[in-house]
C-alpha positions in Angstrom: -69.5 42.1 52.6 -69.1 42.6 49.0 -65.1 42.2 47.9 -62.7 42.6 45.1 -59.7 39.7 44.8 -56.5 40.3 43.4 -55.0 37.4 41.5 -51.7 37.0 41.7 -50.2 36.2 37.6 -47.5 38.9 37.9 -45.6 40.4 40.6 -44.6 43.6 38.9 -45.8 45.8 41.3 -43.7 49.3 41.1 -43.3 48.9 44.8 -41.4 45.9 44.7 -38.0 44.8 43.5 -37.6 41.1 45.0 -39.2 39.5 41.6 -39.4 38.2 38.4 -40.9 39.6 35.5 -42.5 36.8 33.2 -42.2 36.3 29.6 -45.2 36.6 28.8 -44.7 34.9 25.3 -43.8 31.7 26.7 -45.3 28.4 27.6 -44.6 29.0 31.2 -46.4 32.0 31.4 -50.1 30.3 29.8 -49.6 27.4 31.9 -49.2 29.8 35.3 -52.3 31.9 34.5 -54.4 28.6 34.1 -52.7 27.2 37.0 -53.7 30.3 39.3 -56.9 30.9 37.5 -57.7 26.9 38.2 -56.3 27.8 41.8 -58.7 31.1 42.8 -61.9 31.3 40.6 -62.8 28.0 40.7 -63.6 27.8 44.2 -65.0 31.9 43.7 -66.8 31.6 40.2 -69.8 31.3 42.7 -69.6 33.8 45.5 -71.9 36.2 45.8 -70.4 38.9 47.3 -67.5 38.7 45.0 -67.4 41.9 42.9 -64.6 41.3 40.3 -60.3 40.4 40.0 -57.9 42.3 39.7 -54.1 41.5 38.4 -51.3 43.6 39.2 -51.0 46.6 41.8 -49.7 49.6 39.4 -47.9 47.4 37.4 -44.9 49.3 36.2 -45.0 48.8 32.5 -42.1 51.5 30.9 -41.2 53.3 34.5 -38.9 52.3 37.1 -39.8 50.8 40.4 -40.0 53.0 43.7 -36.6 51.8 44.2 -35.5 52.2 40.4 -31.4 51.4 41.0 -32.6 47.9 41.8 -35.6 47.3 39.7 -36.3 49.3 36.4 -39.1 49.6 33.7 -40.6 45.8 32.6 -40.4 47.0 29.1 -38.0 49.1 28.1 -39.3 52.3 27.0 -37.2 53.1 23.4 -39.1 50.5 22.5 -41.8 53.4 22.0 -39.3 55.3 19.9 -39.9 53.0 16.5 -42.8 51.7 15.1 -41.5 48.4 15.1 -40.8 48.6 18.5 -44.7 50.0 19.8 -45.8 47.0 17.6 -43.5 44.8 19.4 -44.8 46.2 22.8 -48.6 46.5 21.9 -48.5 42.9 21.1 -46.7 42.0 24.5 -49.5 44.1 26.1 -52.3 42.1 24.2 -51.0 38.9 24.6 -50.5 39.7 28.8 -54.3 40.5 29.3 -55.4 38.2 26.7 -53.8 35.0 28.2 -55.1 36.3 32.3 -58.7 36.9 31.1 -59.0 33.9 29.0 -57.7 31.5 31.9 -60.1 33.3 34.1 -63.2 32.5 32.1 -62.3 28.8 31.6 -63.2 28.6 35.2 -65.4 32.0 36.3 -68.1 33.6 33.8 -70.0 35.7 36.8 -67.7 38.0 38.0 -66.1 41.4 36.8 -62.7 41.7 35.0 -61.4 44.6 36.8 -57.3 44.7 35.8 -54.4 45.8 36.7 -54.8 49.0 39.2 -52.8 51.5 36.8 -50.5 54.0 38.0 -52.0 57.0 36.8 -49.3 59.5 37.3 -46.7 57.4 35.7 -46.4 57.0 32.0 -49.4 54.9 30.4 -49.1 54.3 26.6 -51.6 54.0 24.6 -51.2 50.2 24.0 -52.0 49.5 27.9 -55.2 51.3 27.9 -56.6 49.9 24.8 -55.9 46.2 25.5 -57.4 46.6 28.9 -60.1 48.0 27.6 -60.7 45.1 25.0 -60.1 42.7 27.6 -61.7 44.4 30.8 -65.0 45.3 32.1 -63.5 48.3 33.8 -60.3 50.6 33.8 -58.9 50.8 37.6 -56.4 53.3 38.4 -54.3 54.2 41.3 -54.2 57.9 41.5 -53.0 60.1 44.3 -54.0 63.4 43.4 -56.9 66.3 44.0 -59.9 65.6 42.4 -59.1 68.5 39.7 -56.0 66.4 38.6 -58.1 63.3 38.6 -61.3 64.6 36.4 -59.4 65.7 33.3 -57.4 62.0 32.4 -60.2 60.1 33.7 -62.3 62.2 31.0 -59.5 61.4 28.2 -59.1 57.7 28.9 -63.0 57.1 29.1 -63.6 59.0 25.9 -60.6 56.9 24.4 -62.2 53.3 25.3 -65.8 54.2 26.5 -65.0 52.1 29.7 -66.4 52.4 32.8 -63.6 53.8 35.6 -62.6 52.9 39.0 -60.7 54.9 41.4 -59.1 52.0 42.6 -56.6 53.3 45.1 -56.5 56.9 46.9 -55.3 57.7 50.3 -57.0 58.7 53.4 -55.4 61.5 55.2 -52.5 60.0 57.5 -53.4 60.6 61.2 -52.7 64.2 62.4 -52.4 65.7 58.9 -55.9 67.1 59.6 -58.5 66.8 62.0 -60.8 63.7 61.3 -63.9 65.7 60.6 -61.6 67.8 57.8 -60.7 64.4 56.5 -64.5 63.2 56.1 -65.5 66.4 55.0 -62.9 66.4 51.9 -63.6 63.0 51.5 -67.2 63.7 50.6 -66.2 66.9 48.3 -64.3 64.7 46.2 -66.5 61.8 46.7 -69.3 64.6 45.2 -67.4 66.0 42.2 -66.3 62.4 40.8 -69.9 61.0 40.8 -70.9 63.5 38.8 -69.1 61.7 36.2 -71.7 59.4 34.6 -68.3 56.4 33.9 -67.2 56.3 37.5 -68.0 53.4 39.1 -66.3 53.5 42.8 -63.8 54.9 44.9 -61.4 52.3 46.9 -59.3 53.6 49.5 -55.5 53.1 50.4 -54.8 50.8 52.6 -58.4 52.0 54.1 -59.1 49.0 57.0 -56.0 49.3 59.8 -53.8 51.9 60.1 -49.7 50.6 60.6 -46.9 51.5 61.7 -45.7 52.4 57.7 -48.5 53.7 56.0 -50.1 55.8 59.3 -53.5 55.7 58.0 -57.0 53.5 57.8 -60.4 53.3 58.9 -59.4 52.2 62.2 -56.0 52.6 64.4 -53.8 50.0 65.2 -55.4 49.3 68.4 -58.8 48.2 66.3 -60.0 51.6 67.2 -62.5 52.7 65.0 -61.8 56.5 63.6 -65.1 57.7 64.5 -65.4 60.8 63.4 -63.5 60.4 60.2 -66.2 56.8 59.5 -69.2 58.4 60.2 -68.3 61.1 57.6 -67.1 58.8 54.9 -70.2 56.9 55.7 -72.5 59.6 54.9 -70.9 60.5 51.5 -71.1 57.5 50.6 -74.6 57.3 51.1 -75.6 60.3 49.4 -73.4 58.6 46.5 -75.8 55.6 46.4 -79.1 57.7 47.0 -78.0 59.2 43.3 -78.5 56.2 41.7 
């Protein structure tokens, strides 16, 4: 099956707190991103079913982590409040993106840059949309909202680069918040309403394969039970999706 692979250059995921932020500015950093570039798209830069890479998982750039009294913003955010200081982050942004995608291509021309999966409902300055647009092929975002939240930034940010935009993370309905054919059937609603959109590119469910113990949803339970009902619906939206062309 076609698949997307997550490179792992920086752990700054807003959901974790055991790690260490790079500097990106150092040696260290450029000779990790070549080292894991060397390490992963070497041995992929010829898969065919490979879509793209992605970086971080909603990196958290200027907010706190989930658990912010043990793991705050990466860059401080009064940084924002000067003009030296947005220069000083815009140019930690740049050089972040710049120094992945360049070790990417020294070993992988074929495949999509698909970037971090942004947290849309946390702050994200202008400075982080811009150099992933410069240095991405698309603009993925996390966003857990209705589709009438979604529309309106999604509209904004691809008017502000012209980028293509993935829905790269949104939930499925956690068992027994709604019957499974409810599920599907909201599923293609929204699945509907966001193809209309002549940038958006996919939708990528949470955590969408095997339901656990934490999350409580997926395609199929923890007993490698397929969710029938709730399958067969998402199956059909998404192809009335593809017979749009």
């Amino acid at each position: 099956m076609p698949f997307c692979f997550l490179l792992p250059f920086a752990e700054v995921h807003q959901w974790e707190v055991e790690t260490r932020r790079p500097d990106v500015w150092s040696r260290e950093w450029a000779q990790w991103c070549d080292y894991v570039a060397r390490q992963y798209c070497a041995d992929l830069q010829d898969e065919p079913n490979l879509i793209g890479y992605f970086f971080s998982d909603c990196p958290n750039w200027i907010h706190p982590s989930t658990s912010p009294a043990r793991m705050g913003p990466w860059f401080d955010p009064q940084l924002l409040e000067s003009e030296a200081g947005k220069r000083q982050f815009a140019a930690s942004v740049e050089i972040y993106y710049r120094t992945i995608v360049e070790s990417i291509r020294r070993y992988d021309s074929n495949h999509l840059i698909l970037g971090d999966r942004l947290e849309a409902k946390a702050p994200l300055p202008d400075a982080v949309i811009e150099s992933a647009a410069r240095w991405c092929d698309v603009l993925s975002f996390q966003f857990f909202a209705p589709v009438e939240q979604i529309i309106p930034l999604f509209d904004a940010w691809h008017a502000q680069t012209a980028k293509p935009i993935l829905l790269a993370d949104a939930p499925v309905p956690r068992r027994g918040e709604a019957p499974e054919e409810e599920q599907g059937r909201l599923y293609g609603e929204m699945m509907e309403k966001l193809c209309e959109l002549p940038y958006f590119v996919g939708w990528h469910l949470c955590g969408a394969y095997l339901e656990n113990q934490v999350r409580g949803y997926g395609l199929k339970t923890r007993r490698d039970e397929p969710r029938q009902a709730l399958v067969e619906a998402i199956a059909s939206a998404n192809a009335r999706a593809l017979a749009r062309g």
